[in-house]
C-alpha positions in Angstrom: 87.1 140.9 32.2 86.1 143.0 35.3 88.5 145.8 36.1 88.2 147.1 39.6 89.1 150.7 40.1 91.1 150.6 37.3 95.1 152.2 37.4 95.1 153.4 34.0 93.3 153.0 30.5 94.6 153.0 27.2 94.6 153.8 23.5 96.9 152.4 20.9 98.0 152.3 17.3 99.4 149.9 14.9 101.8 150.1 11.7 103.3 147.5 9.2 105.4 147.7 6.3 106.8 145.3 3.6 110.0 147.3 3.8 112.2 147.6 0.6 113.5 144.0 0.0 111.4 141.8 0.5 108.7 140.9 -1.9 105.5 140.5 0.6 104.9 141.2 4.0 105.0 138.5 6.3 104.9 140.3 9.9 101.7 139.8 12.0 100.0 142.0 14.2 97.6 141.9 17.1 95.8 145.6 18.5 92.7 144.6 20.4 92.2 147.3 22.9 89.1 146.2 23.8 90.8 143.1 25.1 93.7 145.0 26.7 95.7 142.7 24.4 98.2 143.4 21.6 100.9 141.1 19.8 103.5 141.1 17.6 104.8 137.5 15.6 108.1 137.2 13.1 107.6 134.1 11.4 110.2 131.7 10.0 111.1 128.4 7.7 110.7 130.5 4.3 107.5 132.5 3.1 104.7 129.8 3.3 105.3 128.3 6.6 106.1 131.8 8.3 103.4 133.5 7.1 100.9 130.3 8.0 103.1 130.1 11.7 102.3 134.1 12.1 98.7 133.4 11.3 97.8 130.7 13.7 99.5 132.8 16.2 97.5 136.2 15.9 94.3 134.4 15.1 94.4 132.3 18.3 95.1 135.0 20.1 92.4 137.0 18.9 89.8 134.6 19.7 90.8 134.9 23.4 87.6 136.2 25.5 88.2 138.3 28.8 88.7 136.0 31.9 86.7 136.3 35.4 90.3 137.8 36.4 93.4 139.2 34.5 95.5 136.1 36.0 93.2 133.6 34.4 93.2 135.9 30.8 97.0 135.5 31.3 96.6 132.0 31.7 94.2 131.8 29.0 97.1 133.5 26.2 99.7 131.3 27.7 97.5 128.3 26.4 96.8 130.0 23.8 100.5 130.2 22.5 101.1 126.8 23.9 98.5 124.8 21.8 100.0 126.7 18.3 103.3 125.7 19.5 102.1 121.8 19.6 100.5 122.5 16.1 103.0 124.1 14.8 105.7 121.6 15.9 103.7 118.4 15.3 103.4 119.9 11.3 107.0 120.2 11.3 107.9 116.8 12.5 105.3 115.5 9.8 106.4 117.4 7.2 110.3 117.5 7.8 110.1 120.9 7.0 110.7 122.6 11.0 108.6 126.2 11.1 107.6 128.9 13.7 107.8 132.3 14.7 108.8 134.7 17.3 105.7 136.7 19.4 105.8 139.3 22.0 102.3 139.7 23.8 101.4 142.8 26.1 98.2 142.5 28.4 96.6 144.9 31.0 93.0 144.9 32.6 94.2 148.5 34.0 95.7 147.7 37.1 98.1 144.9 36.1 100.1 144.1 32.8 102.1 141.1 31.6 104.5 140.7 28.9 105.3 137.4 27.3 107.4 136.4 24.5 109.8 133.9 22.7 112.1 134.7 19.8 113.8 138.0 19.5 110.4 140.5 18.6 110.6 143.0 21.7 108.9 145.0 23.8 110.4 148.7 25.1 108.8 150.6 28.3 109.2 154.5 27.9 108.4 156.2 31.4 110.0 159.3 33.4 111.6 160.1 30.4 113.7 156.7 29.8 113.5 154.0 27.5 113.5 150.5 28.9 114.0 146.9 26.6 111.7 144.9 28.8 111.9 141.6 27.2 115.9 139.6 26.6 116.0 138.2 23.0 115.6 134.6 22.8 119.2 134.3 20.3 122.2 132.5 20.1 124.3 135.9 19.8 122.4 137.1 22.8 123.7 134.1 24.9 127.1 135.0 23.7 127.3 138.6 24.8 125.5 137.5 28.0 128.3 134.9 28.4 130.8 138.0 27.4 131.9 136.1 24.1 131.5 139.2 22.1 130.6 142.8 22.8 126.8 144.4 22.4 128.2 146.8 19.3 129.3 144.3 17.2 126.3 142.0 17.8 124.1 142.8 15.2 126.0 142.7 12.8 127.7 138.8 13.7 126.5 135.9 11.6 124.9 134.1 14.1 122.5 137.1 14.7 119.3 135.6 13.1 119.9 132.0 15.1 117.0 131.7 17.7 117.1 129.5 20.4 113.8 130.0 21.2 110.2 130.3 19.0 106.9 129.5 19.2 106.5 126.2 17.4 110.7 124.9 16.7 110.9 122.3 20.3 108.2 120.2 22.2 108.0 122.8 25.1 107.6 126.3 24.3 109.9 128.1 27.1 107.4 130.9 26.8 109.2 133.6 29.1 107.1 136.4 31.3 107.6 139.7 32.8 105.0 140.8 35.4 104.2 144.8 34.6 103.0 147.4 36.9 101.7 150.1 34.2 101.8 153.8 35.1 99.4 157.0 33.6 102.0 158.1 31.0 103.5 154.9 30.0 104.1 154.3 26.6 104.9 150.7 25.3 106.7 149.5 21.8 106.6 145.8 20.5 107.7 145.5 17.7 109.7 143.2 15.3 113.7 143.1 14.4 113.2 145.1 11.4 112.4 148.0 13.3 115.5 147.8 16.0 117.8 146.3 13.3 117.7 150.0 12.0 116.8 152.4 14.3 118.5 152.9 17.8 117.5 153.2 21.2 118.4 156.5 22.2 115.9 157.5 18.9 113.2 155.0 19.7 113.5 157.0 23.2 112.9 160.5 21.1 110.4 159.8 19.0 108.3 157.6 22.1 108.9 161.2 24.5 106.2 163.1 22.7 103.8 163.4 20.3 100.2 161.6 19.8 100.9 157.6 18.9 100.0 157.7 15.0 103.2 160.0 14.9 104.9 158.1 16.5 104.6 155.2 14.9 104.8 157.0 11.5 108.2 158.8 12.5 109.9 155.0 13.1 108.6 153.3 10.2 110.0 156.8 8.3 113.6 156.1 9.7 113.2 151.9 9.4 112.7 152.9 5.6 115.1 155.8 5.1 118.0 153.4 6.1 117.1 150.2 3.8 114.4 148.5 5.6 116.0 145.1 4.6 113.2 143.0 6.1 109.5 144.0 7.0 109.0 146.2 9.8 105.6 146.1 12.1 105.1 148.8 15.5 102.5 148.5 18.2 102.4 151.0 20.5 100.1 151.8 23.9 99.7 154.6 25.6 98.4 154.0 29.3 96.2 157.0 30.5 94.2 157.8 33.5 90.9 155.9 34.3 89.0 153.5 32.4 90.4 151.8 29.1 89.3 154.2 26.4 88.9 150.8 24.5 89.8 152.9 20.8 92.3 152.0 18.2 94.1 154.3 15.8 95.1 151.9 13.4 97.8 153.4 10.5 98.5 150.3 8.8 96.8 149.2 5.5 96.9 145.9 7.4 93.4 144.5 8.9 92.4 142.1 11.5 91.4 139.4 8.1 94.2 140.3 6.6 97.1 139.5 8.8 100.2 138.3 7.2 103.4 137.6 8.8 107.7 137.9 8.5 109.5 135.2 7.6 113.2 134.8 9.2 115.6 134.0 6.2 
């Protein structure tokens, strides 16, 4: 994909962890710099169908090839997602056995970025020294505190916390939502899954994303995800926009490669 005159490259970093309950890893991970592309998918409908959902997810992404323009690679992911969804839900209906998973793309070509995600995997913005959740979980308990049925404090912990009413491959149409991005020399972004957020807060998200090179980063969160239980499996991408040209380089900490990539099954 062309870039002309560039904004900002980047260089970014990836980290996944069973946790300490779960007997595999089932989180899936996408970190292609080269693409200006990165993903994260949560899968669900028990450990088979997650981890397959997670797959087909990361692996069609991954195939993606850069566009004549960074609205038509855009395009190009958004079809992407949409064609697993149809797999995904078609083998469902087939099977009477519903499956999917949640995903939370980034994409920049340097000058422009987009965000797009379904499900309740998120993405954070750290810049001029604040932390900002870009995306709005896709959840029944996240309607409710929108509606004012229950506060934000006692959400996580409700029931209903886990229901999603949105996911790549669970309805005929995917309501894949977007966020156009404008990325800035210093930016710092975070997808990551809800094992991560379930167990670390904001405000220290916003500490450990202020300095430091990435591979700590990511390190330090995965370090408090698993000092406090780590009850589900917990995957981090972050990406570090920079001055000039995309640096193109990946400093990968997880065990976890490319042929690899397994995924997090919501149960």
């Amino acid at each position: 994909m062309p870039m002309n005159n560039p904004l900002c490259g980047w260089s970014s970093c990836a980290i996944t962890h069973v946790g300490k309950v779960r007997k595999s890893n089932e989180d899936s991970f996408l970190d292609r710099p080269d693409l200006g592309l990165w993903a994260v998918a949560d899968g669900m409908g028990g450990h088979r169908a997650g981890d397959a959902a997670s797959r087909m997810i990361v692996e069609s992404l991954g195939q993606l090839e850069t566009g004549a323009s960074f609205s038509e690679f855009v395009a190009a992911a958004e079809a992407s997602l949409r064609s697993v969804n149809a797999a995904l839900f078609a083998k469902g209906e087939e099977y009477h056995a519903p499956t999917g998973s949640t995903v939370v793309a980034l994409l920049s070509d340097g000058s422009a970025g987009m965000c797009l995600w379904a499900g309740d995997s998120r993405a954070y913005r750290w810049r001029d020294r604040g932390l900002a959740q870009l995306t709005r979980d896709h959840s029944q308990i996240e309607a409710y505190v929108r509606l004012g049925l229950i506060g934000r404090a006692e959400a996580s912990l409700h029931p209903l916390s886990n229901v999603l009413t949105r996911a790549v491959g669970t309805q005929v149409d995917l309501g894949l939502e977007t966020l156009a991005l404008d990325p800035m020399a210093g930016d710092r972004y975070l997808l990551c899954s809800d094992g991560l957020y379930r167990h670390v807060t904001e405000q220290e998200i916003g500490e450990v994303l202020s300095a430091g090179p990435l591979s700590h980063a990511a390190d330090t969160l995965l370090d408090f995800t698993l000092a406090r239980g780590a009850n589900d499996n917990v995957t981090v991408v972050l990406v570090e926009f920079c001055p000039g040209g995309a640096t193109q380089d990946s400093d990968l900490t997880s065990d976890v490669t490319l042929a690899n990539l397994s995924f997090a099954s919501r149960s």
